[in-house]
C-alpha positions as CSV (number, residue, x, y, z in Angstrom):
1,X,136.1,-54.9,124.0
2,X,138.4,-56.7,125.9
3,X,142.9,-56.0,126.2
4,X,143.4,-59.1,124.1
5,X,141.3,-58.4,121.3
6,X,142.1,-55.3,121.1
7,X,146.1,-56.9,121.3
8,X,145.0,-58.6,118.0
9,X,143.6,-56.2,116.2
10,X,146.5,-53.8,116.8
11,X,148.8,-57.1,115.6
12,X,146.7,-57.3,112.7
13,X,146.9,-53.4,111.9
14,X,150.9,-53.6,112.7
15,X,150.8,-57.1,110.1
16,X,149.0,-55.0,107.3
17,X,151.2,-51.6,107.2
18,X,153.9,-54.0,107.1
19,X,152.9,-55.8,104.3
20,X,151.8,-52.3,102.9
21,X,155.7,-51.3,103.5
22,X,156.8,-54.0,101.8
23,X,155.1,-53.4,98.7
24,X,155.2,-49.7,98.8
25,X,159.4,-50.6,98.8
26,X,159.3,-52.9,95.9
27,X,157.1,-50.5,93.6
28,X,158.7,-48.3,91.2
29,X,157.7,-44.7,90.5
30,X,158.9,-42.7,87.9
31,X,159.9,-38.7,87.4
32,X,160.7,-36.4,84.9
33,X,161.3,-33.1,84.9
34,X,163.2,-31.5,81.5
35,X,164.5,-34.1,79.9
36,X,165.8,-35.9,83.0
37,X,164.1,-39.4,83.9
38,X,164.2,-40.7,87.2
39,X,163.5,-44.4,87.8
40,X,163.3,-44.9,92.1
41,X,162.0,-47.7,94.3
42,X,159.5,-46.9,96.8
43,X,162.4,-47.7,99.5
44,X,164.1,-44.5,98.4
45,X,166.5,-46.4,96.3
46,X,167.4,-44.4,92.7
47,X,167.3,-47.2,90.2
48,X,168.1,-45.3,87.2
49,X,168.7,-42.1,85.5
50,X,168.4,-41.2,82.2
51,X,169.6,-37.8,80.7
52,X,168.2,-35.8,77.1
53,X,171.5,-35.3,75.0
54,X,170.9,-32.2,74.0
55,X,171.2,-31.3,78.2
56,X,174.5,-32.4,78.1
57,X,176.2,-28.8,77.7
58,X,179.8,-29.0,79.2
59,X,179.9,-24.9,79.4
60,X,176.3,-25.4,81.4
61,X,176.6,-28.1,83.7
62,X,175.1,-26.4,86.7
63,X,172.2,-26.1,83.9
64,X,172.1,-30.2,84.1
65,X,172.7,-30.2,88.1
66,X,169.8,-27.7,89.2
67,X,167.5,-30.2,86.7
68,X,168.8,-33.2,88.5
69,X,168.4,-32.0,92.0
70,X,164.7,-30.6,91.6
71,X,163.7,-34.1,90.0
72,X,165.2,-35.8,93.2
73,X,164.0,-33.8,95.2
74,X,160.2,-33.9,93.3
75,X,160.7,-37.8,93.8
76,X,161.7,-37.7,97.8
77,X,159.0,-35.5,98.2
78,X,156.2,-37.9,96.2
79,X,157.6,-40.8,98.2
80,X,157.4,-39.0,101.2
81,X,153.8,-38.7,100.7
82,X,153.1,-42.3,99.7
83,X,154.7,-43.5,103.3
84,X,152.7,-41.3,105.1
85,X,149.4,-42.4,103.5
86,X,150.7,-46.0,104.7
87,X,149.9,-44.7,108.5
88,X,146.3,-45.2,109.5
89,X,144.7,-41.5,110.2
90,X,144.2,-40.4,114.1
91,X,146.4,-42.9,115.3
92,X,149.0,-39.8,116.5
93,X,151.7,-41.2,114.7
């Protein structure tokens, strides 16, 4: 195989993950984790969070904040995952 087709298909590769990207960015996943819904785009973006009542506790709030923070972090960690699976195996990256 010669450098230029191999020049192409690495543009065509570099062409698809983008598009890949792209989508991957727009695409909304949601979380929930004990009454606390987590709407995010696939670009990392939180789009919306929704909250049970009956965790609104003012003499518990670190209660509400530990939920909060481990469906964050469940949702970082699930997108994480969905960008790597964008990159093409054995390519070192």
């Amino acid at each position: 195989m010669n450098i230029q087709e191999m020049m192409k298909q690495a543009k065509k590769m570099q062409q698809e993950i983008a598009n890949k990207q792209d989508k991957l960015n727009s695409t909304e996943f949601t979380f929930e984790k004990q009454g606390v819904k987590l709407v995010v785009l696939g670009n990392r973006q939180i789009k919306s969070i929704e909250i049970n009542e009956v965790l609104v506790d003012p003499d518990d709030k670190e209660m509400l904040e530990d939920i909060i923070i481990l469906t964050i972090n469940e949702a970082i960690k699930e997108l994480d995952k969905k960008h790597d699976e964008l990159m093409p195996k054995g390519m070192g990256i």
